[in-house]
C-alpha positions as CSV (number, residue, x, y, z in Angstrom):
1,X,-24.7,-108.9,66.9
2,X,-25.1,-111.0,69.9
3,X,-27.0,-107.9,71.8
4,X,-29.4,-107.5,68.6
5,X,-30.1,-111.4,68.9
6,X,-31.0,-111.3,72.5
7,X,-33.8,-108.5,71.8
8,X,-35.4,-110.2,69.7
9,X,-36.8,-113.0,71.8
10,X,-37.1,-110.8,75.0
11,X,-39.5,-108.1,73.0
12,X,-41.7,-111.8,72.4
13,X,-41.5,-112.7,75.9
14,X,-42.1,-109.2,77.4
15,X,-45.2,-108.7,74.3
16,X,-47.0,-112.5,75.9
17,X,-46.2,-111.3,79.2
18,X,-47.9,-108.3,78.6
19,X,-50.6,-109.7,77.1
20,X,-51.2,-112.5,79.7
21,X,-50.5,-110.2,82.5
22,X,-53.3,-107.8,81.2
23,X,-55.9,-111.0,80.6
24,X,-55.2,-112.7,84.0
25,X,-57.3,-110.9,87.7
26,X,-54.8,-109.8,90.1
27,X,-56.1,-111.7,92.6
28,X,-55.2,-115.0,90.7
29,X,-52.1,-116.7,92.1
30,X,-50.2,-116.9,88.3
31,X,-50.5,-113.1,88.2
32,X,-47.5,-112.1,90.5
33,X,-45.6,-114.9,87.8
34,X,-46.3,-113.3,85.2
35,X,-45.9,-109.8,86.8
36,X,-42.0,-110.5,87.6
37,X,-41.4,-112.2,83.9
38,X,-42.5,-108.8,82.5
39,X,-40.1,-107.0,85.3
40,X,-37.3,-109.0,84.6
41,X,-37.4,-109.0,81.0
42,X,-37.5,-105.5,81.0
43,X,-34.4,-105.4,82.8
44,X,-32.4,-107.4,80.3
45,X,-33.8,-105.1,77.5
46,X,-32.5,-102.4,79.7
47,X,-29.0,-104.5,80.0
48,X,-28.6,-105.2,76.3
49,X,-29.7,-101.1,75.7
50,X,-26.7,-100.1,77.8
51,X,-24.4,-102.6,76.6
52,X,-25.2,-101.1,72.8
53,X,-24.5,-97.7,74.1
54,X,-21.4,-98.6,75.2
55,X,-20.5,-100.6,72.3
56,X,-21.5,-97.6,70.3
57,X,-20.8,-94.5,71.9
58,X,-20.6,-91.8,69.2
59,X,-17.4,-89.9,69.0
60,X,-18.7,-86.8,70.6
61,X,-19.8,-83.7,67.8
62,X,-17.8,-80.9,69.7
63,X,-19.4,-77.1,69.8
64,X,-18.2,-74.1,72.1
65,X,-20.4,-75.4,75.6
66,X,-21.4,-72.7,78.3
67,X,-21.1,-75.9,81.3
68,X,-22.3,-73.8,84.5
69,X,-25.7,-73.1,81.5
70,X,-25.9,-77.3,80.6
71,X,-25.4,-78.2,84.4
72,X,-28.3,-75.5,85.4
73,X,-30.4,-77.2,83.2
74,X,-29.6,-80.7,84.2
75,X,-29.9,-79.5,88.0
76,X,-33.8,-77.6,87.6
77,X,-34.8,-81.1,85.8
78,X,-33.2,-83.1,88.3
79,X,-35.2,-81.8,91.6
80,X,-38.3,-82.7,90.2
81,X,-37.0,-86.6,89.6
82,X,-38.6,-89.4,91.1
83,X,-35.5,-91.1,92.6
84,X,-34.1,-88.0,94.0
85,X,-37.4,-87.6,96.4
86,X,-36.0,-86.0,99.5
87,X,-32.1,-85.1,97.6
88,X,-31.3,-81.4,98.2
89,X,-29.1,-79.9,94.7
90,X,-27.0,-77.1,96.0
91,X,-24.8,-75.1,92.9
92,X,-21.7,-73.8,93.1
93,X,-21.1,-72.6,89.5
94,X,-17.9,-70.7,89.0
95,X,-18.9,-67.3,86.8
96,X,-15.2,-67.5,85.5
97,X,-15.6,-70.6,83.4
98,X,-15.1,-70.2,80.0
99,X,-17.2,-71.5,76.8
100,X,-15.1,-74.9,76.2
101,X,-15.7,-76.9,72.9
102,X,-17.6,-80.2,74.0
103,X,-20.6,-82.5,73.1
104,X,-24.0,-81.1,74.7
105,X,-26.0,-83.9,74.8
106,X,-23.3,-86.0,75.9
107,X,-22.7,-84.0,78.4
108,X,-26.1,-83.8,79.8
109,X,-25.8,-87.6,79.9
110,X,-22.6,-87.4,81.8
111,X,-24.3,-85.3,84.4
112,X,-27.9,-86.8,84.6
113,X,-26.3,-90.0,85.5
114,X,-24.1,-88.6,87.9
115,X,-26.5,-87.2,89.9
116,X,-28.5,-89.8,89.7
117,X,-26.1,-92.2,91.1
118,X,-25.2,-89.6,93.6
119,X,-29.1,-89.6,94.5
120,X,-29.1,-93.5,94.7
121,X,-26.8,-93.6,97.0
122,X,-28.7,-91.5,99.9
123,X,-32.1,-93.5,99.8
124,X,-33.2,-91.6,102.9
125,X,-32.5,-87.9,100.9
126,X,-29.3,-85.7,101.3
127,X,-27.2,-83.7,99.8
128,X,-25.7,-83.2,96.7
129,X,-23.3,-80.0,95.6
130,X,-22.7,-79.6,92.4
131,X,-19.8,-77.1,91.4
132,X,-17.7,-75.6,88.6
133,X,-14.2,-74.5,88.7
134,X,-10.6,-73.6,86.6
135,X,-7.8,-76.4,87.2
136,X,-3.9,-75.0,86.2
137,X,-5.2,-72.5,83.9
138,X,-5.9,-75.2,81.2
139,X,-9.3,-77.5,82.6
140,X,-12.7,-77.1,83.6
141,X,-13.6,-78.8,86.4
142,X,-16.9,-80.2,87.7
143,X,-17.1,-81.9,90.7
144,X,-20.4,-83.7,92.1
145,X,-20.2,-84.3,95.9
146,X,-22.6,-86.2,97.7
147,X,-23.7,-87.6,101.4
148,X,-24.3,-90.6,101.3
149,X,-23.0,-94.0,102.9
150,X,-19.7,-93.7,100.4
151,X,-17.9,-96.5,98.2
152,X,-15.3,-98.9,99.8
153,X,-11.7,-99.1,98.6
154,X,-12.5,-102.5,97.2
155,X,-15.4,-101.3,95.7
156,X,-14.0,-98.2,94.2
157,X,-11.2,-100.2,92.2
158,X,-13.4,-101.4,90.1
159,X,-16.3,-98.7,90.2
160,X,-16.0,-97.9,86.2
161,X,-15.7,-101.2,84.9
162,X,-18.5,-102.4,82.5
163,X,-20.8,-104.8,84.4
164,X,-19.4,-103.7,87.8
165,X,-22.8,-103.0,89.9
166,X,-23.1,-102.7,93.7
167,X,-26.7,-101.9,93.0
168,X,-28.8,-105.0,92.9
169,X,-31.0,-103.6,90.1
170,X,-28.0,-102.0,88.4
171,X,-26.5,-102.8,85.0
172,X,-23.0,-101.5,85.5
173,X,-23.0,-100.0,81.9
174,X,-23.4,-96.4,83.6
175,X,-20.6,-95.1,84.9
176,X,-18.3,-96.8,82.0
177,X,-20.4,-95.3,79.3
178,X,-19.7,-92.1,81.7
179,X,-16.4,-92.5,81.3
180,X,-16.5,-93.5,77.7
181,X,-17.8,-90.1,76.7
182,X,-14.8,-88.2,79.5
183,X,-11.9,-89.9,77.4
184,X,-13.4,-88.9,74.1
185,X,-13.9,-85.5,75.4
186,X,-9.5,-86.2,76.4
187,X,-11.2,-85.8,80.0
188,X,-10.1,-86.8,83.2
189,X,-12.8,-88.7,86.1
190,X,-11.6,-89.5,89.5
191,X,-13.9,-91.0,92.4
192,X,-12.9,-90.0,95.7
193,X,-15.1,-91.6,99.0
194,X,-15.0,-92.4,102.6
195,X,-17.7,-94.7,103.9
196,X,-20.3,-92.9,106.1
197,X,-19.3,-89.2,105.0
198,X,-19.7,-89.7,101.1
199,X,-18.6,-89.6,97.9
200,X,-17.2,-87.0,95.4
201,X,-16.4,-87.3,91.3
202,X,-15.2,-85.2,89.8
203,X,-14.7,-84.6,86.0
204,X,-12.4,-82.9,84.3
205,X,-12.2,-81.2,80.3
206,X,-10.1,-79.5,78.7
207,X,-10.4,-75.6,78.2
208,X,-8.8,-76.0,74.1
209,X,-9.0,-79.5,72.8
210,X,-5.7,-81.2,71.5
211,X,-6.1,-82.0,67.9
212,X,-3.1,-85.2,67.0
């Protein structure tokens, strides 16, 4: 309710700031003002967006998923993004993973933001392996490894909290709505990082889903 509230006034303030900002030269002094209320206002949209999403992550609607297929997808998609400019996406899919029942487009939500994070974290381009695998005869296992400047132990405790950002334009909604969607799936996530070398997550589903 209080989320609903909030957009209200900020789609006012972000319709005058566009309004203003589209009425005013850019060489006058008030523009740049008006410029960053437009920015930031956008951002809290974007805040409040997340925080409904986590709020009101759907219980996922489960079909029989062919992962190496979904993370293919999410992987061609992903080298033409904008943030992952100079991010190399190496696959190593594992031909032996079966069709497991799971949530598609949750799924591809999981992934993109995974990647993304992954790519956010090596401004100046790297690496990032995605790959696919069996764990003890009863989990699929996905596993995004990356090269950038890694997560401190500090850091890393808290790292799928809601609200917990290291990124100064971050919302911190991300990785818990991540995980949000894992534990419905009765998932498993783990972070694993050293500082300088990088970072790996990896996610884990079940093969056959546990009905209680």
């Amino acid at each position: 309710g209080v989320a609903h509230e909030i957009n209200n006034p900020l789609g006012v303030i972000l319709g005058y700031a566009g309004y203003l900002e589209k009425k005013i030269p850019e060489d006058d002094p008030n523009f740049r003002f008006i410029h960053e209320i437009k920015r930031e206002s956008k951002r809290c949209k974007k805040i409040v967006q997340d925080l409904l999403s986590y709020a009101r992550t759907p219980k996922p609607v489960l079909e029989q998923t062919d992962i190496n297929r979904l993370l293919g997808q999410i992987i061609d998609f992903s080298t033409n993004h904008t943030d992952l400019h100079g991010v190399r996406i190496v696959r190593n899919l594992s031909y032996e993973l079966p069709m497991i029942p799971a949530d598609g487009d949750q799924l591809r939500q999981v992934a993109m933001n995974l990647i993304l994070n992954a790519g956010a974290a090596m401004p100046d381009g790297g690496r990032i392996e995605v790959n696919t695998g069996i764990d003890d005869e009863k989990w699929a296992r996905i596993e995004f490894c990356d090269t950038g400047g890694g997560i401190s132990d500090e850091n890393l405790e808290k790292i799928l909290e809601p609200l917990f950002t290291t990124r100064a334009r971050g919302t911190g909604l991300g990785l818990a709505i991540t995980k949000q969607i894992i534990d419905q799936h009765q998932g498993e996530i783990f972070i694993d990082s050293i500082i300088d070398v990088g970072t790996t997550v990896v996610v884990r589903l079940p093969l056959e889903r546990q009905e209680y």
